[in-house]
C-alpha positions in Angstrom: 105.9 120.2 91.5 105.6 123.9 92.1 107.8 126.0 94.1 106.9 126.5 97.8 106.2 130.0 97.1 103.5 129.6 94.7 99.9 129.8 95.8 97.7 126.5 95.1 93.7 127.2 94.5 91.1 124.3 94.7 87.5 124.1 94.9 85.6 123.6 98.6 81.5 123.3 98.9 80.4 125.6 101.3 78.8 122.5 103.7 75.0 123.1 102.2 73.1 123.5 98.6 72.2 126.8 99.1 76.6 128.0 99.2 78.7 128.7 96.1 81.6 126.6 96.2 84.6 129.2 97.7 88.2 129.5 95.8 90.8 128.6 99.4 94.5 128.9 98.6 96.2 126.1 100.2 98.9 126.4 102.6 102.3 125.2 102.4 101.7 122.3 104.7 98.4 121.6 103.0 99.7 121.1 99.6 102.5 118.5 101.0 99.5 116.5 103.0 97.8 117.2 100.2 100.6 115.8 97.1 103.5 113.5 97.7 105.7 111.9 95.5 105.8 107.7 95.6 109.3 106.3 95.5 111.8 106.2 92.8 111.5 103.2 90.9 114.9 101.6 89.3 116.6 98.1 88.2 118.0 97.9 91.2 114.1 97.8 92.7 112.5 96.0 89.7 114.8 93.4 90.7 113.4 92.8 93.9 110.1 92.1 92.3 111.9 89.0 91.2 110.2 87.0 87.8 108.1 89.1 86.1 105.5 90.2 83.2 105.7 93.3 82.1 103.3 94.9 79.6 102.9 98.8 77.9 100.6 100.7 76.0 101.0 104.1 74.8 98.5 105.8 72.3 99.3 109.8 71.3 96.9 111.3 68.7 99.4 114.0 68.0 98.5 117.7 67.1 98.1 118.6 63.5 101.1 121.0 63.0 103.3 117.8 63.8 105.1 119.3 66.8 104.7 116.0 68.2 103.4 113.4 65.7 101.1 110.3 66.3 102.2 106.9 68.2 100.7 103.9 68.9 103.5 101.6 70.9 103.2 98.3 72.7 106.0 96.9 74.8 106.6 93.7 76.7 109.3 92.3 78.6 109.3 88.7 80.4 112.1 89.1 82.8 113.2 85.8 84.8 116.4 87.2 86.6 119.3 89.0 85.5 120.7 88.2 81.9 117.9 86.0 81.3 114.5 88.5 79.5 112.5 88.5 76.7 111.5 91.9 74.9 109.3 93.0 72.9 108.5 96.2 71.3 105.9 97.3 68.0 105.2 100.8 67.4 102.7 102.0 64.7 102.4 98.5 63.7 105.9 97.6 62.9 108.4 95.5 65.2 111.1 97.9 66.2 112.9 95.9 68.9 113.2 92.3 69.5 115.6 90.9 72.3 116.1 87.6 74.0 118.9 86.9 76.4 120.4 83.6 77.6 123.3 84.2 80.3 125.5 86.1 77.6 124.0 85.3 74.0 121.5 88.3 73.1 119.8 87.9 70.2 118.3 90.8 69.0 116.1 92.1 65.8 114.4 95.2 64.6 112.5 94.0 62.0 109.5 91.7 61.7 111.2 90.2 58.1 114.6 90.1 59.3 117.1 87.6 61.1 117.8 87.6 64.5 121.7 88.7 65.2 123.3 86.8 68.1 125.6 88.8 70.1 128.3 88.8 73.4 126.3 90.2 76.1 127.8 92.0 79.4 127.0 89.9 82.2 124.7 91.7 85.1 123.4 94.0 82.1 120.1 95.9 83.6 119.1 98.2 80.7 116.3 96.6 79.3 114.8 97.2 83.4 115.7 100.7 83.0 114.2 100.3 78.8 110.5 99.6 80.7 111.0 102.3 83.2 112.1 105.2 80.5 107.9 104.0 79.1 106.5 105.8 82.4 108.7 108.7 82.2 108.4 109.5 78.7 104.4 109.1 79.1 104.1 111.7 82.1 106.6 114.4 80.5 104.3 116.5 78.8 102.7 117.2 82.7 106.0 117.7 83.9 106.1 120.4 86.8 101.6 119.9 87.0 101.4 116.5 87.7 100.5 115.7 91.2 100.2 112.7 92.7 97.3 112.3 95.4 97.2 109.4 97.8 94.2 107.3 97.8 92.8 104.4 99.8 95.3 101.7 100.2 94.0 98.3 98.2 95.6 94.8 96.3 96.7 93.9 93.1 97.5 90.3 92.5 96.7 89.9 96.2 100.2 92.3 96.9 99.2 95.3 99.4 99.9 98.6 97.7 99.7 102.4 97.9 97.1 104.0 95.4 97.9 107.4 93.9 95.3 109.1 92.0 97.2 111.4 89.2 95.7 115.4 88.3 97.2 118.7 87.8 97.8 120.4 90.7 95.8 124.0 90.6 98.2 126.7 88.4 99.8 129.3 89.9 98.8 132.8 90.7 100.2 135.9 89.8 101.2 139.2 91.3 98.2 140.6 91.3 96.2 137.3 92.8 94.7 136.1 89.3 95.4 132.5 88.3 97.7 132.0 85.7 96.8 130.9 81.9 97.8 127.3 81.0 100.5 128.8 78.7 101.5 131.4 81.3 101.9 128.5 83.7 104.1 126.7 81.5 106.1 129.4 81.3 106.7 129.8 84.2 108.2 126.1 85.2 110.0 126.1 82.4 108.0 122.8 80.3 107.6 122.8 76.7 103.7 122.2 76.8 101.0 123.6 78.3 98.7 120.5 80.2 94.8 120.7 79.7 93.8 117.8 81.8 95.4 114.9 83.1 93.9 111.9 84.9 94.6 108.5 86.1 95.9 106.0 88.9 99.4 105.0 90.1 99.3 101.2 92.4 103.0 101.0 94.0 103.8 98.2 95.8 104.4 98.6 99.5 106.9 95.4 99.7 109.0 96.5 97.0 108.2 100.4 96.1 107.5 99.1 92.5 104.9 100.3 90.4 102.6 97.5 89.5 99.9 99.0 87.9 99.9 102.6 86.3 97.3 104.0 83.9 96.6 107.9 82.7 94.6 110.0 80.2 96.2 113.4 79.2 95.7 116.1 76.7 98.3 119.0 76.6 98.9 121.3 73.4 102.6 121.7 72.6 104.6 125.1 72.4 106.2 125.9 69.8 109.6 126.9 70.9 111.5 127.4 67.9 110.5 129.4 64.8 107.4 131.3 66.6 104.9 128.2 66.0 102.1 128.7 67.9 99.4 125.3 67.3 96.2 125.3 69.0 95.0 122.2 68.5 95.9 119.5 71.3 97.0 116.7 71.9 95.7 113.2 73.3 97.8 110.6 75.0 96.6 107.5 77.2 99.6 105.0 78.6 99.0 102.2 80.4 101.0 99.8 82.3 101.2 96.7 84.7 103.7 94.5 86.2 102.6 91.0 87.5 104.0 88.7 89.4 101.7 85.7 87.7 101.7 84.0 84.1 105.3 84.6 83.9 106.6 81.8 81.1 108.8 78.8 83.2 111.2 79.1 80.7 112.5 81.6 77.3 113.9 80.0 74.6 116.4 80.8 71.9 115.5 81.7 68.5 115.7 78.3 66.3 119.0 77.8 64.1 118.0 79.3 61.2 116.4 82.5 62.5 119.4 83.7 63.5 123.3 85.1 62.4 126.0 84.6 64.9 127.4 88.1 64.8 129.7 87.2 68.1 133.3 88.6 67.3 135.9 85.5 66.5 139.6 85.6 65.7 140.2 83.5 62.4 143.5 83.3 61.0 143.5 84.8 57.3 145.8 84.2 53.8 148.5 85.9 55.7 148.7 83.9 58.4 147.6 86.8 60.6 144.1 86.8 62.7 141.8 89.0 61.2 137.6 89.4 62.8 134.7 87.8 61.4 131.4 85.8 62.5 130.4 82.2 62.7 127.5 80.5 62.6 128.0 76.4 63.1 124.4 76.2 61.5 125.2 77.9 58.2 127.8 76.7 55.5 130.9 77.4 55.6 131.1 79.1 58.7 133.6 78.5 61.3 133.0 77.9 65.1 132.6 81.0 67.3 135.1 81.3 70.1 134.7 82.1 73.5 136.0 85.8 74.3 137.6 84.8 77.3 139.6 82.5 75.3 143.1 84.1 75.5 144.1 82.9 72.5 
């Protein structure tokens, strides 16, 4: 958000058809009616939402120096309750993270064509919340100190009450001598590593809960090169969408089957020497030895 000091323009009709539209810098107490930030989302809050569905897209046509290069990403997590999720993540096409957890097994993949690796889990682990969270933040960082979020009508989603935001730049600054500043000028001045073109979209939060439910924008930006004197003028496109429901979530996630998986979980198993040395077990393969419980003080 800009700095109280800096001047905000927006356009105002002049109340007939006959009146050019009037440039009217906005007060300080005008652009806080005006803009307000919805709450923080974090685990702590996702986990008040309770059992879950929640589902990403994020498409970036990326600019044709490569500053930042082209993504297409889907995510999804099915989150029951703490410990007990199912993730989901393909970018350009190719599975890069697969996780399910059961109390403290995790089993976990990043290939499509590769086995599933079972692992100890820390109990009341919340990363993969804070995983679908890091999506949002990562989508509206090229807007960085622009994007303004501008309350709406309240409505429903999923029959929930919530708090709708519709998402813009808010107007550039002006300089010394009362002109508006240039996109890159703008930039430069709150200190962002791109300079936004246009940005639009909606933000539903959740009144209960202060959760986003639904989020949804359309940006294009052109990056700044900051290193080596790069200076691309072509821009790029990004659209991200999100939504968390409440409905449809699965009654129960289960494990991969016995032979889609390694047991990687650390075991003591005495060696030649006599002395116990680490290694993995899986009951289902042969030869293997059975895994034992790390709380085992053995």
């Amino acid at each position: 958000m800009l700095g109280l000091g800096l001047l905000l323009l927006v356009q105002r009709g002049g109340g007939c058809a006959t009146t050019e539209p009037t440039d009217v810098v906005l007060t300080e107490e005008d652009a806080v009616a005006r803009y307000e930030l919805p709450p923080p989302n974090s685990p702590g809050t996702l986990q008040g939402l309770g059992p879950h569905l929640w589902e990403a897209s994020f498409d970036r046509r990326g600019d044709k120096q490569g500053i930042q290069a082209s993504r297409d990403s889907v995510a999804r997590l099915v989150w029951a309750e703490l410990d007990n999720y199912q993730y989901l993540q393909i970018d350009d096409g190719a599975l890069v993270h697969d996780e399910i957890r059961l109390d403290r097994d995790v089993y976990r993949r990043t290939r499509d064509d590769s086995l599933y690796g079972l692992f100890r889990g820390t109990p009341g682990d919340s990363l993969i919340l804070q995983r679908s969270l890091i999506a949002w933040e990562q989508a509206i960082a090229p807007f960085a100190g622009q994007l303004g979020y501008e309350r709406q009508e309240d409505g429903a989603v999923e029959g929930r009450a919530v708090r709708v935001y519709r998402l813009g730049l808010t107007p550039r600054p002006t300089l010394a001598d009362g002109s508006q500043a240039s996109p890159d000028t703008a930039a430069n001045l709150m200190g962002i590593v791109t300079s936004p073109i246009a940005l639009d979209g909606r933000v539903y939060i959740d009144i209960e809960t202060g959760n986003r439910l639904v989020a949804e924008l359309e940006g294009r930006y052109v990056p700044r090169g900051v290193v080596g004197g790069k200076d691309p003028t072509d821009e790029v496109l990004v659209s991200y969408r999100e939504s968390r429901s409440l409905t449809g979530v699965p009654v129960e996630i289960l494990p991969p089957r016995a032979a889609e998986y390694v047991d990687r979980r650390t075991v003591r198993v005495p060696g030649p020497d006599g002395r116990r040395r680490r290694g993995s077990a899986n009951s289902e393969r042969p030869g293997s030895v059975p895994a034992l419980d790390p709380d085992d003080d053995r």
